[in-house]
ROSE-4610 file (N, C-alpha, C; in Angstrom, 1 decimal, always signed):
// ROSE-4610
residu = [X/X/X/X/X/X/X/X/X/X/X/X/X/X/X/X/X/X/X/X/X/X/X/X/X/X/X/X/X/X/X/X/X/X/X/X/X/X/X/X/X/X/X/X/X/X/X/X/X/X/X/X/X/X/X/X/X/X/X/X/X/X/X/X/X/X/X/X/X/X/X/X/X/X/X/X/X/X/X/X/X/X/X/X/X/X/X/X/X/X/X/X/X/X/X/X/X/X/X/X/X/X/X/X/X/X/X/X/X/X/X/X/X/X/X/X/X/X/X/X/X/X/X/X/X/X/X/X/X/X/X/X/X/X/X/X/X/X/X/X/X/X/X/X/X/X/X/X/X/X/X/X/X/X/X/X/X/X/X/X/X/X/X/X/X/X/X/X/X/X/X/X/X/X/X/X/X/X/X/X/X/X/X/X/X/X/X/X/X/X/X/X/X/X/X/X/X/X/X/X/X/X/X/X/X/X/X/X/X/X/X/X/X/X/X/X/X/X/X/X/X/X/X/X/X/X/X/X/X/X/X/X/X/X/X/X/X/X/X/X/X/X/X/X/X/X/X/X/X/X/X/X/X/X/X/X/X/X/X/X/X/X/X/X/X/X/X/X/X/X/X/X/X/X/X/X/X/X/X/X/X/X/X/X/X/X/X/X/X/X/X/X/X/X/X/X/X/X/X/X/X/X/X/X/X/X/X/X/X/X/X/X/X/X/X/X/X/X/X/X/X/X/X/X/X/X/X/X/X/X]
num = [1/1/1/2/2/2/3/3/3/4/4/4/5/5/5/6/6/6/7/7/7/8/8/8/9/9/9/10/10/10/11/11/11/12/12/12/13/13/13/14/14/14/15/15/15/16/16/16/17/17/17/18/18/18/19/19/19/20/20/20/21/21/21/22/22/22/23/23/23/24/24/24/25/25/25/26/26/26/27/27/27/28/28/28/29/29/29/30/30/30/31/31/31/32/32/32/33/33/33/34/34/34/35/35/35/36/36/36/37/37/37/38/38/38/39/39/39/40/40/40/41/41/41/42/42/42/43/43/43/44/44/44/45/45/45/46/46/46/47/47/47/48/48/48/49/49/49/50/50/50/51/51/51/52/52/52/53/53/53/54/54/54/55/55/55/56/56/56/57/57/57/58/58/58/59/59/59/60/60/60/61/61/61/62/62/62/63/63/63/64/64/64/65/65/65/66/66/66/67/67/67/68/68/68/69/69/69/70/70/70/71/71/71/72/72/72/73/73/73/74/74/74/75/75/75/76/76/76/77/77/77/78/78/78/79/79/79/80/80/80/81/81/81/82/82/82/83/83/83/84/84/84/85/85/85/86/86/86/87/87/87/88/88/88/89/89/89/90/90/90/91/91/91/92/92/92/93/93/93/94/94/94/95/95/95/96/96/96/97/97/97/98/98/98/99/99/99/100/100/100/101/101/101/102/102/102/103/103/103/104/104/104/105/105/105/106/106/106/107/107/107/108/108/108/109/109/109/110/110/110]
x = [+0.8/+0.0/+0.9/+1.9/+2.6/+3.3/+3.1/+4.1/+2.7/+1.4/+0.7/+0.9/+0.3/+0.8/-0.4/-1.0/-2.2/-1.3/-2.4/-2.4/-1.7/-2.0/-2.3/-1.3/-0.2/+1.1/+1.7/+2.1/+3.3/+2.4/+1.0/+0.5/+0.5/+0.1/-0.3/+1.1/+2.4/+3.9/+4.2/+3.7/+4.4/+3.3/+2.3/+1.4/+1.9/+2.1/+2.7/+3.9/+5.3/+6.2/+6.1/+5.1/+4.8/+4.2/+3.5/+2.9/+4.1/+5.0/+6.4/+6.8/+7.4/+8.1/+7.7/+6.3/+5.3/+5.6/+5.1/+5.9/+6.6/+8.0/+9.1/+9.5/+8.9/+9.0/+8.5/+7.0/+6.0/+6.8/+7.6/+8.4/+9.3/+10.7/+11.7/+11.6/+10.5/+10.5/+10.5/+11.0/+11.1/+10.4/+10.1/+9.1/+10.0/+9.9/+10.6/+9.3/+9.4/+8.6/+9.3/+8.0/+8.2/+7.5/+8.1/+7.2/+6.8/+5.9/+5.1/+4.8/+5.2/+4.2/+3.7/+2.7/+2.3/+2.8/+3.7/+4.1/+5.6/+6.4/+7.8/+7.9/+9.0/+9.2/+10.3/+9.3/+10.3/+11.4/+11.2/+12.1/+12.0/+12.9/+12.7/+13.0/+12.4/+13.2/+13.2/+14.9/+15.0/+15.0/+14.7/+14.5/+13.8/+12.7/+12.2/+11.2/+11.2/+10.9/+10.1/+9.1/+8.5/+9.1/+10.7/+11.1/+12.6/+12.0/+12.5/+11.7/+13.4/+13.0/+12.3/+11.1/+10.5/+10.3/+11.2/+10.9/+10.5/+10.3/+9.8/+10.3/+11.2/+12.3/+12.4/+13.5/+14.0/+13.3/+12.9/+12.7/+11.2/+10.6/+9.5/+8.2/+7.6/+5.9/+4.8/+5.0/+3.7/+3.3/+2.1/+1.2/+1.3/+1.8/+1.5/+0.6/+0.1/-1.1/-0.9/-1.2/-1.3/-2.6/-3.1/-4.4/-4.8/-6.0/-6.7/-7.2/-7.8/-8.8/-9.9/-10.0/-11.4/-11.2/-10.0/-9.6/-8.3/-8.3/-6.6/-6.2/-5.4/-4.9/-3.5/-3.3/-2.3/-0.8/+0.2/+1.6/+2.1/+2.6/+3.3/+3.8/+5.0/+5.8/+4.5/+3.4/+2.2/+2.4/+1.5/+1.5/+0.8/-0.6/-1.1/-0.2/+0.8/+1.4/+2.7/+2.7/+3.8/+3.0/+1.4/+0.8/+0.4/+0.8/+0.7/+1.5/+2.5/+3.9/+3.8/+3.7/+3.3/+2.2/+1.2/+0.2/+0.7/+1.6/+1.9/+3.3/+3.5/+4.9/+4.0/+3.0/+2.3/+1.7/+0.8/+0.4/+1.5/+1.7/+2.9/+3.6/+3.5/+4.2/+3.3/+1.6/+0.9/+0.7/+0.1/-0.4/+0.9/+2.3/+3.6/+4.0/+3.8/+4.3/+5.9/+6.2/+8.1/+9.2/+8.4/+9.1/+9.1/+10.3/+10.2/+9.1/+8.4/+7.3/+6.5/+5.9/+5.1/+5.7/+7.0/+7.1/+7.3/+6.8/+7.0/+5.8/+5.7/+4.3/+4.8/+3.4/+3.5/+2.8/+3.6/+3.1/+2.9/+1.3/+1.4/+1.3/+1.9/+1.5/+0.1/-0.6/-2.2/-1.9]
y = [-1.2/+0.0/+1.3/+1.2/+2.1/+2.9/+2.0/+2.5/+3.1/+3.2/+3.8/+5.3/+5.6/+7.0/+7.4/+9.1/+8.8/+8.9/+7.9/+8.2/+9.3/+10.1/+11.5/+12.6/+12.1/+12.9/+13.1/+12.6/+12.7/+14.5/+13.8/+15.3/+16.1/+16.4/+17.4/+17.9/+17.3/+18.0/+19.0/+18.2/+18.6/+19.9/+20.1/+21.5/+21.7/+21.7/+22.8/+23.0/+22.5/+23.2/+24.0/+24.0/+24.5/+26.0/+25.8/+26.9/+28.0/+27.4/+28.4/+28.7/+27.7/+28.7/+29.6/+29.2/+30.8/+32.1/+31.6/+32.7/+33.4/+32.9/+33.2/+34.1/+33.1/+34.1/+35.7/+35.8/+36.7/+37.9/+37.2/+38.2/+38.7/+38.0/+38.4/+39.0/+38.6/+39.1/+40.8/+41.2/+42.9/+43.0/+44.7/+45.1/+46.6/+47.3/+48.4/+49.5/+51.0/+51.6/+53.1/+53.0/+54.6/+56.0/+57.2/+57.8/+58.8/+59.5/+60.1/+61.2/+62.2/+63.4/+63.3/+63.2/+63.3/+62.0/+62.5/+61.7/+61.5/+62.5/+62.5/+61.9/+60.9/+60.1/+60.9/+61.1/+62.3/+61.2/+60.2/+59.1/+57.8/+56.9/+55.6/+54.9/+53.9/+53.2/+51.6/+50.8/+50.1/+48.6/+47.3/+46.6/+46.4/+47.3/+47.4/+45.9/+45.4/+44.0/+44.6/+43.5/+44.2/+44.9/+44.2/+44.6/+45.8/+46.5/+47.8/+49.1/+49.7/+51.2/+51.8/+52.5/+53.3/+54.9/+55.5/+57.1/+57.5/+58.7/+59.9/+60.7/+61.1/+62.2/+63.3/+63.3/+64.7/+65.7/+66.6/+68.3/+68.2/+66.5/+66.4/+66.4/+67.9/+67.5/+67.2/+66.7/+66.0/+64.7/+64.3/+63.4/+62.5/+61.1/+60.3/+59.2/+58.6/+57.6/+56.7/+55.5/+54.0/+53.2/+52.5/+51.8/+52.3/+51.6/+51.9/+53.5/+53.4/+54.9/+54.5/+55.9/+55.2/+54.8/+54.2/+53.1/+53.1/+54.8/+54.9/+55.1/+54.8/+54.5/+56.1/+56.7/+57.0/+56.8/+57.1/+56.5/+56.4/+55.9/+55.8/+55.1/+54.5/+53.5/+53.0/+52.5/+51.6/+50.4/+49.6/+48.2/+48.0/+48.8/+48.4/+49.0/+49.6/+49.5/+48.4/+48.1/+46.4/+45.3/+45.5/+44.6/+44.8/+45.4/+45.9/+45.6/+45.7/+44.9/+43.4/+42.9/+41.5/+40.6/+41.5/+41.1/+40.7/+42.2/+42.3/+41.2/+41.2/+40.0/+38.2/+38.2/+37.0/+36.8/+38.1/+37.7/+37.6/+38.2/+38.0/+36.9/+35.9/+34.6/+33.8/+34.0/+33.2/+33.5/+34.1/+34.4/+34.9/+34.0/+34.0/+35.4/+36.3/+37.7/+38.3/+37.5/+37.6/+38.9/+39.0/+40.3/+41.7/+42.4/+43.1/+44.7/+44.6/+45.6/+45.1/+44.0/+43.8/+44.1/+44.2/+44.5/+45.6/+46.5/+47.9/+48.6/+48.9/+49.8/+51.8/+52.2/+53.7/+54.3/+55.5/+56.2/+57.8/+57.8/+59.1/+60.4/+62.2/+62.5/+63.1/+63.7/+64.2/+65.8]
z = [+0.0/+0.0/+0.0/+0.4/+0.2/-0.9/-2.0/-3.1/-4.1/-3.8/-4.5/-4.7/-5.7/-6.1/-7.3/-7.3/-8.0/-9.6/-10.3/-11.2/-12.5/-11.7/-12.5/-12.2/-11.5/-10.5/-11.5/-12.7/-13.7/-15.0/-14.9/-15.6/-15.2/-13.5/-12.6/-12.3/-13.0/-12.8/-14.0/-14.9/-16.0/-16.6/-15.8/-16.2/-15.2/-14.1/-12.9/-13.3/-13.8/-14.4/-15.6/-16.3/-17.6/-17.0/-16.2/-15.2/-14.6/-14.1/-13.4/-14.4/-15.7/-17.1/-17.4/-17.4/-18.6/-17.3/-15.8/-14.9/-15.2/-15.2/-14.8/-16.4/-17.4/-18.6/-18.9/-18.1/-17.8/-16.8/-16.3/-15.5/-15.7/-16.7/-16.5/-18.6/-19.2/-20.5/-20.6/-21.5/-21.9/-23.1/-22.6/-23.8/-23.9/-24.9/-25.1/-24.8/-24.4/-24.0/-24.3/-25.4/-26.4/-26.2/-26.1/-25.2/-26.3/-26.8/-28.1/-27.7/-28.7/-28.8/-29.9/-30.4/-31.9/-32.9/-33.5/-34.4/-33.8/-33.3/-32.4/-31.5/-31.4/-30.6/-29.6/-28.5/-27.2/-26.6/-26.3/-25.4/-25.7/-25.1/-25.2/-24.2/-23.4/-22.4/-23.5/-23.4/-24.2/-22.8/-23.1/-22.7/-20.9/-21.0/-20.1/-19.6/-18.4/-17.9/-16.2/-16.0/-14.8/-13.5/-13.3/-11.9/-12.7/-14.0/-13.9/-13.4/-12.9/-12.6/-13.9/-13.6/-15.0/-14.5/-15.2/-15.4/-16.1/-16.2/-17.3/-17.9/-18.4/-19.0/-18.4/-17.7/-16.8/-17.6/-17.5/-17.6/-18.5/-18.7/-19.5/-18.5/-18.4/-18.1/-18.4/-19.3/-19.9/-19.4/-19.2/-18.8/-19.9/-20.0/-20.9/-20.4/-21.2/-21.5/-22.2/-22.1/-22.8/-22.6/-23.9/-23.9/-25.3/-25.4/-26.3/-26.0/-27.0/-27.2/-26.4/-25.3/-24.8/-23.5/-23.2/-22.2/-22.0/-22.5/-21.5/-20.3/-20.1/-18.1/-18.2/-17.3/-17.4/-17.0/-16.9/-17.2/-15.7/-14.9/-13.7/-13.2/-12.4/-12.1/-11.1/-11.2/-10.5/-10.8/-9.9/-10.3/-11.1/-11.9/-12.9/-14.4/-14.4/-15.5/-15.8/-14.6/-15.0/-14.7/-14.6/-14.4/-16.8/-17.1/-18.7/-19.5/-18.6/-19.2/-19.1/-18.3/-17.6/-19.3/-19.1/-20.3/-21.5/-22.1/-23.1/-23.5/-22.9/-22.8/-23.2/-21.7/-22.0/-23.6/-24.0/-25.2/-26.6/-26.3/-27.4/-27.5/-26.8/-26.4/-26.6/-26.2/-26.6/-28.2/-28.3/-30.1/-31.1/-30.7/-31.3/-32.3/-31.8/-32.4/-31.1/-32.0/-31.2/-32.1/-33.1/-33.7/-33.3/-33.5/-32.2/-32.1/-33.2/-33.1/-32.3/-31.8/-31.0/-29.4/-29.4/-27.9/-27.1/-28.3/-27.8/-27.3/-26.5/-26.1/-25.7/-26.7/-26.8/-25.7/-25.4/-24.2/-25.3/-25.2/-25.6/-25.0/-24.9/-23.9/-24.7/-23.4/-23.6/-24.2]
């Protein structure tokens, strides 16, 4: 009786490891982060990942924004904007767009 073991231990590993990869991917992946006026590109932060420092451009006061139209959030070192990053990394990993336009997300200011 002792050597039983369920069934199902060898699946319930191999999605729970599959589970920490996509993690650890979701975490340590970069997205580049472009900061817009118009059509001018004011700044750039280059391989930005969730546990980076994110600023704003010394001497720049403008309010920038990301999202759709409609459903924009504005720009801040918050948890909902590396909660953005976080997304944006996951999807792009699931729906296989690894080219590097997909990893950039625009901050425009208002």
């Amino acid at each position: 009786m002792k050597d039983i073991s369920p069934r199902n231990a060898g699946l319930v590993s191999a999605i729970l490891a599959l589970v920490i990869i996509i993690c650890i991917y979701t975490a340590l992946g970069s997205v580049d982060i472009v900061f817009k006026q118009g059509e001018r590109q004011v700044y750039r932060l280059d391989d930005v990942s969730v546990f980076s420092e994110l600023t704003v451009p010394e001497g720049d006061d403008n309010v920038y924004t990301y999202g759709e139209e409609g459903n924009e959030k504005e720009f801040g070192d918050t948890p909902e904007f590396r909660f953005h990053i976080a997304t944006t990394v996951l999807l792009n990993l699931v729906t296989f767009k690894w080219d590097e336009a997909s990893n950039i997300i625009e901050l425009n200011a208002k």
